[in-house]
VOSETOR-88409 format. One record per residue: chain; residue in three letters; residue number from 1; x, y, z of N, C-alpha, C, O in turn. Coordinates in nm, 3 decimals, always signed. Example, Ala and Ser with C-alpha at 12.3 -4.5 7.8 and 13.67 -1.06 7.14 Angstrom:
BEGIN
<"A","ala",1,<+1.319,-0.569,+0.780>,<+1.230,-0.450,+0.780>,<+1.320,-0.330,+0.780>,<+1.424,-0.332,+0.846>> <"A","ser",2,<+1.285,-0.225,+0.708>,<+1.367,-0.106,+0.714>,<+1.290,+0.003,+0.787>,<+1.341,+0.114,+0.804>> 
This chain:
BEGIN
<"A","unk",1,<-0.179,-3.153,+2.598>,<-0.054,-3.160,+2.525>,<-0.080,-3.145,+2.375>,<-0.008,-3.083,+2.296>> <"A","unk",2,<-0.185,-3.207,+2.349>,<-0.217,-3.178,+2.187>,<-0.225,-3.057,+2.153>,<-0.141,-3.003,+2.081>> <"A","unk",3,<-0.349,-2.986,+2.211>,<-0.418,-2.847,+2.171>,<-0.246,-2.756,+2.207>,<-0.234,-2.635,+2.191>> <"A","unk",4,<-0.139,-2.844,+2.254>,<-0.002,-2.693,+2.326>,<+0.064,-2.726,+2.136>,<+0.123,-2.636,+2.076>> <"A","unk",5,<+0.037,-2.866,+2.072>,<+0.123,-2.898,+1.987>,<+0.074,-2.852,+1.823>,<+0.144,-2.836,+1.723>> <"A","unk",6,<-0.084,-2.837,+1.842>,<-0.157,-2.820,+1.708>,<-0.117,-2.609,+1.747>,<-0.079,-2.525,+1.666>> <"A","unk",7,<-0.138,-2.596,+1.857>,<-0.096,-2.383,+1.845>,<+0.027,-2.394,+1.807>,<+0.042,-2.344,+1.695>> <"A","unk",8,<+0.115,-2.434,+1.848>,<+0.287,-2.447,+1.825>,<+0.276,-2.480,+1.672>,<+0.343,-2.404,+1.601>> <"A","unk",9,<+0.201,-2.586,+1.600>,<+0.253,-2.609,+1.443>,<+0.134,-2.483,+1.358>,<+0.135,-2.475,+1.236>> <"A","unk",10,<+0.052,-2.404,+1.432>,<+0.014,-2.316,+1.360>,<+0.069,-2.166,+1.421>,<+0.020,-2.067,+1.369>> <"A","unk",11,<+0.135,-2.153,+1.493>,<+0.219,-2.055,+1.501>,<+0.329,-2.049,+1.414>,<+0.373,-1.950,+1.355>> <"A","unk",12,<+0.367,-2.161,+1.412>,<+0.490,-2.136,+1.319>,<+0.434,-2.171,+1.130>,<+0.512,-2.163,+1.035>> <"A","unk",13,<+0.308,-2.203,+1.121>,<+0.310,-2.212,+1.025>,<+0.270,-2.096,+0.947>,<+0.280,-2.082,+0.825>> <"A","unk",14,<+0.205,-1.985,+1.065>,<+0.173,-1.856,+0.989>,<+0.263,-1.789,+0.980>,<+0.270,-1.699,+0.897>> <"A","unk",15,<+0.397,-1.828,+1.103>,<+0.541,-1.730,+1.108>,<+0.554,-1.753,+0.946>,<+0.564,-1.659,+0.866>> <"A","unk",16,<+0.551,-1.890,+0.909>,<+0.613,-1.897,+0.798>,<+0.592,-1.830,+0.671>,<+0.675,-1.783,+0.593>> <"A","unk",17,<+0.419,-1.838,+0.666>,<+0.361,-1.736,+0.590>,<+0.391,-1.611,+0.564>,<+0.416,-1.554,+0.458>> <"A","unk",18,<+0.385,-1.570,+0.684>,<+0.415,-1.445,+0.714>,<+0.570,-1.406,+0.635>,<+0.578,-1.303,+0.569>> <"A","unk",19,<+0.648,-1.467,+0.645>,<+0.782,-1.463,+0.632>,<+0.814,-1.482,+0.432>,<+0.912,-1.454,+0.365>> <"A","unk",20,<+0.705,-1.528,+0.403>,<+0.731,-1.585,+0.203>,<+0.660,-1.457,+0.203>,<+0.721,-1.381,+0.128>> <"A","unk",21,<+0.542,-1.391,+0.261>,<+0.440,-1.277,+0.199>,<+0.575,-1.172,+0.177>,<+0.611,-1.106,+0.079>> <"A","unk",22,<+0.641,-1.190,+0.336>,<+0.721,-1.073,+0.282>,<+0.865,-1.052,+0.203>,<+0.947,-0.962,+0.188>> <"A","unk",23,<+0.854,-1.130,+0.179>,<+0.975,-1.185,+0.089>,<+0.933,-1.165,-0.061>,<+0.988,-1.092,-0.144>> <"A","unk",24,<+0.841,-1.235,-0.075>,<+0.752,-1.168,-0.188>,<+0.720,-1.074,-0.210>,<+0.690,-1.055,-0.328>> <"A","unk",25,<+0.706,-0.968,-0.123>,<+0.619,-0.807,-0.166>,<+0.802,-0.779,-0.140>,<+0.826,-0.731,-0.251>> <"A","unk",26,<+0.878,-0.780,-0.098>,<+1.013,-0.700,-0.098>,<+1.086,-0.698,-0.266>,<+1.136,-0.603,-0.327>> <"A","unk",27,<+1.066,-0.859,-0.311>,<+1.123,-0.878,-0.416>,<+1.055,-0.771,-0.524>,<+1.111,-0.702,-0.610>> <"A","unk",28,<+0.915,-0.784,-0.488>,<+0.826,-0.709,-0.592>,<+0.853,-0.593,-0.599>,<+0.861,-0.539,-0.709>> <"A","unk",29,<+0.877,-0.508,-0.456>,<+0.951,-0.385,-0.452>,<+1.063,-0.320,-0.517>,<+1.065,-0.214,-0.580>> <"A","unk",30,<+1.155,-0.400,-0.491>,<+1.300,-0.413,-0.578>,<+1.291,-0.422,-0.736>,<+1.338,-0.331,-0.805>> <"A","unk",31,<+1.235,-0.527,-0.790>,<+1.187,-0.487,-0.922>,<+1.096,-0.414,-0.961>,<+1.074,-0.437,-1.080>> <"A","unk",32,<+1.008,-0.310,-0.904>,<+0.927,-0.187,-0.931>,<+1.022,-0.105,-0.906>,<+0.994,+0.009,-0.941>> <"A","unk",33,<+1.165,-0.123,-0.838>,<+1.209,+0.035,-0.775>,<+1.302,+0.024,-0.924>,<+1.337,+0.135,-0.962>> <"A","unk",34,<+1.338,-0.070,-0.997>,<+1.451,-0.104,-1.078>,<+1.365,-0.029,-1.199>,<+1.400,+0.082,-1.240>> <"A","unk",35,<+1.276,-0.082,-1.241>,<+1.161,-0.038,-1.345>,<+1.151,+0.083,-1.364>,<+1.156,+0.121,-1.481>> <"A","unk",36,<+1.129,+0.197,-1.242>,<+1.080,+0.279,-1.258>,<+1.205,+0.387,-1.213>,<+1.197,+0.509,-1.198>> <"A","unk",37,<+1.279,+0.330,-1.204>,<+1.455,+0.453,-1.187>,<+1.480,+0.522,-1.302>,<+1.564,+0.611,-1.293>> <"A","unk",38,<+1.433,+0.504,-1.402>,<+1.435,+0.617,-1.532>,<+1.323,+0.724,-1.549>,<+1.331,+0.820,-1.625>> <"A","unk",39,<+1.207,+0.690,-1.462>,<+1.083,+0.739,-1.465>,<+1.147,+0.868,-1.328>,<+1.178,+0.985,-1.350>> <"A","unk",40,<+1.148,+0.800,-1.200>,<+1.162,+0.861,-1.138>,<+1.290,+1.002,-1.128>,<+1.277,+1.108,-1.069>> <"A","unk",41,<+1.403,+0.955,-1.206>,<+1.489,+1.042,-1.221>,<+1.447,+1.157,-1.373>,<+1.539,+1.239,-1.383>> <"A","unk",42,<+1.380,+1.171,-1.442>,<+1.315,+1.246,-1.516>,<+1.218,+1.296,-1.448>,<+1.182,+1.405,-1.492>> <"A","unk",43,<+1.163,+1.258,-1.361>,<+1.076,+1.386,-1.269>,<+1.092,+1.413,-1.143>,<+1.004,+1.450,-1.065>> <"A","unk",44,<+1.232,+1.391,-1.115>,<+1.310,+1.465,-1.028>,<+1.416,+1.608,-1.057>,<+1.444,+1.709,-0.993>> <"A","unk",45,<+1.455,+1.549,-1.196>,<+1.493,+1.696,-1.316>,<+1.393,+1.782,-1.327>,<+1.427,+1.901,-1.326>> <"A","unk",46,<+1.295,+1.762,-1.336>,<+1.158,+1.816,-1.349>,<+1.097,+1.888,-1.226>,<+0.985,+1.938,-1.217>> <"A","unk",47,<+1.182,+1.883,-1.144>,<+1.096,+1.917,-0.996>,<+1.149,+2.010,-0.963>,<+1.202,+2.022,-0.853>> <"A","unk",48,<+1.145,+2.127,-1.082>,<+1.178,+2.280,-0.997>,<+1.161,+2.315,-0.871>,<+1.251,+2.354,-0.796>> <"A","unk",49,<+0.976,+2.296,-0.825>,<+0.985,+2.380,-0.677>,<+0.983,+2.273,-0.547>,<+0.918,+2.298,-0.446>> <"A","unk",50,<+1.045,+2.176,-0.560>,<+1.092,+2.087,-0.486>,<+0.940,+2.025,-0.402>,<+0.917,+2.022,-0.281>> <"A","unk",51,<+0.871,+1.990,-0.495>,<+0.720,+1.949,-0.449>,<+0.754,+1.789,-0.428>,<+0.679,+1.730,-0.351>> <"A","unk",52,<+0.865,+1.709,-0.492>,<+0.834,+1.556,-0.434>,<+0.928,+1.545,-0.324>,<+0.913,+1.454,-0.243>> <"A","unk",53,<+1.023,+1.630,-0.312>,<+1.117,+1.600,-0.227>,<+1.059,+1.674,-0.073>,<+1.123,+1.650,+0.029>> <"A","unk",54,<+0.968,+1.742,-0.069>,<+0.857,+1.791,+0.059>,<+0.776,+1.666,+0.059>,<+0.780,+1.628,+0.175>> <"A","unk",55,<+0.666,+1.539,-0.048>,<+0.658,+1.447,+0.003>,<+0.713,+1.333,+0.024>,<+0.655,+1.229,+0.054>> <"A","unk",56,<+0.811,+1.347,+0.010>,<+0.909,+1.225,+0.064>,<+0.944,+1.205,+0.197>,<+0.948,+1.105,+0.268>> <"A","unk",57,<+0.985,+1.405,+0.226>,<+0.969,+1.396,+0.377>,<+0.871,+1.361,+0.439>,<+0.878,+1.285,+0.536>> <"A","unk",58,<+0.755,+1.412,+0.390>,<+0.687,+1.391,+0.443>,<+0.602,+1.267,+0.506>,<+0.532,+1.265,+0.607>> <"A","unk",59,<+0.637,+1.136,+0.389>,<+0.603,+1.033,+0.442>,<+0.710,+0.936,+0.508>,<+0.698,+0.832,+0.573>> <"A","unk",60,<+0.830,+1.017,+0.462>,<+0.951,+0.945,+0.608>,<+0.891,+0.991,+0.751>,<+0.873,+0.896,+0.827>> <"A","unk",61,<+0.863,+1.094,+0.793>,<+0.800,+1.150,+0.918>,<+0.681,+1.049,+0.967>,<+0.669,+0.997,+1.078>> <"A","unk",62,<+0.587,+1.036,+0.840>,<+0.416,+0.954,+0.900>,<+0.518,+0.808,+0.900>,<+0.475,+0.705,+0.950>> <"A","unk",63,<+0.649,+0.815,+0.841>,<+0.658,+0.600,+0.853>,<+0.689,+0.607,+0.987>,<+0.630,+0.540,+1.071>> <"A","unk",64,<+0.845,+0.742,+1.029>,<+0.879,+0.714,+1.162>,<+0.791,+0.747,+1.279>,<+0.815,+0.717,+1.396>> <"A","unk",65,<+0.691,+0.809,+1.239>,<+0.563,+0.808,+1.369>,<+0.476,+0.644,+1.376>,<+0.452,+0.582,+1.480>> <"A","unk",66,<+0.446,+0.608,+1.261>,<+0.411,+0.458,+1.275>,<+0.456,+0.369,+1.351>,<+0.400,+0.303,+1.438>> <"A","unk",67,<+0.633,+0.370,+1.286>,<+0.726,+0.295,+1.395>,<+0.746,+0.303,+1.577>,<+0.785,+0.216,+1.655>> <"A","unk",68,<+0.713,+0.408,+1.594>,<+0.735,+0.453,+1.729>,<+0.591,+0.397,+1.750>,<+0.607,+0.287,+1.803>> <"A","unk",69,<+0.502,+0.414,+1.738>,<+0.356,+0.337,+1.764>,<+0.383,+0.223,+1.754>,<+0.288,+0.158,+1.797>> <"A","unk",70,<+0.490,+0.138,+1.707>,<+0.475,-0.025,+1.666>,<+0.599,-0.071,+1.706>,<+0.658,-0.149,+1.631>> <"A","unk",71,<+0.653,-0.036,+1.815>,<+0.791,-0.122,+1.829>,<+0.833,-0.255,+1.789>,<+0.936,-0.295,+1.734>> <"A","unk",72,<+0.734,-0.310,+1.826>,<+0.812,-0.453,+1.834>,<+0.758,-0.472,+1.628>,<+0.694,-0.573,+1.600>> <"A","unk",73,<+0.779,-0.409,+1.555>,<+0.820,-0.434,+1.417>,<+0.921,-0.430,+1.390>,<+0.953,-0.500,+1.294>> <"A","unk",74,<+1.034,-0.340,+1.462>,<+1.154,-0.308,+1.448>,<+1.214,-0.457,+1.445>,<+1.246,-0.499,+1.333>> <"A","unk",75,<+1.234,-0.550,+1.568>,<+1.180,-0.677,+1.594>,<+1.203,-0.725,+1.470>,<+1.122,-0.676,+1.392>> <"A","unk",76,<+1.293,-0.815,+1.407>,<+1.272,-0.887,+1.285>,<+1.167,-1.071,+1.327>,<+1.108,-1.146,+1.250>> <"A","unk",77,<+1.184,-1.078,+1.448>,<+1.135,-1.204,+1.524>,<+1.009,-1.132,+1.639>,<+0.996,-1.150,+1.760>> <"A","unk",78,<+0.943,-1.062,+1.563>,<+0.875,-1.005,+1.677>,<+0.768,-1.112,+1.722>,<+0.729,-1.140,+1.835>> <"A","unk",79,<+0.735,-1.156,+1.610>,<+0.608,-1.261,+1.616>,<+0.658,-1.357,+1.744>,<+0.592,-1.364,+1.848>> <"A","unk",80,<+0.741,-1.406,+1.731>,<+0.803,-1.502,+1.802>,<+0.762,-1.439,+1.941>,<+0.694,-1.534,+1.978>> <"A","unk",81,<+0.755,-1.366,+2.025>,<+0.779,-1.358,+2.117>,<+0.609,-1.400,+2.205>,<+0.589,-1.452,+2.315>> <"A","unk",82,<+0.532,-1.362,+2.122>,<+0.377,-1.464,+2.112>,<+0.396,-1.577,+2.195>,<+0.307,-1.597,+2.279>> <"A","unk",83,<+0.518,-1.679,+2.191>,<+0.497,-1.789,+2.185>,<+0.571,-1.848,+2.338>,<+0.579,-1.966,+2.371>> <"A","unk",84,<+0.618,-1.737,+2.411>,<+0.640,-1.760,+2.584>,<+0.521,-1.755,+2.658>,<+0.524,-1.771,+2.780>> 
């Protein structure tokens, strides 16, 4: 009963982890995407032969091939399911 109660308070204590890391790198995201929206729209004016907008696709394509390799990320509780 112990060793079911010490996995149970470290499952959820890495859920939890898990859950501030990404909360943290999102926020960080959001204020890099805010930062750099004057940067990025001056070299999008700049992008005569449409060279960023080919890698943009291009790494929407490698994210949605990732995803299909990783279902259960889609899953906002995927972790959780570990624990049946």
């Amino acid at each position: 009963m112990q060793t079911l109660v010490m996995q149970l308070t470290r499952q959820l204590t890495t859920t939890f982890f898990d859950d501030i890391l990404k909360f943290v790198l999102g926020v960080g995201r959001s204020i890099a995407r805010v930062v750099t929206a004057p940067i990025n729209r001056i070299a999008n004016a700049c992008d005569v032969a449409g060279v960023l907008e080919r890698r943009r696709l291009a790494a929407r394509l490698r994210r949605r091939a990732r995803q299909m390799q990783h279902p259960r990320g889609r899953w906002p509780f995927g972790s959780l399911s570990e624990l049946t």
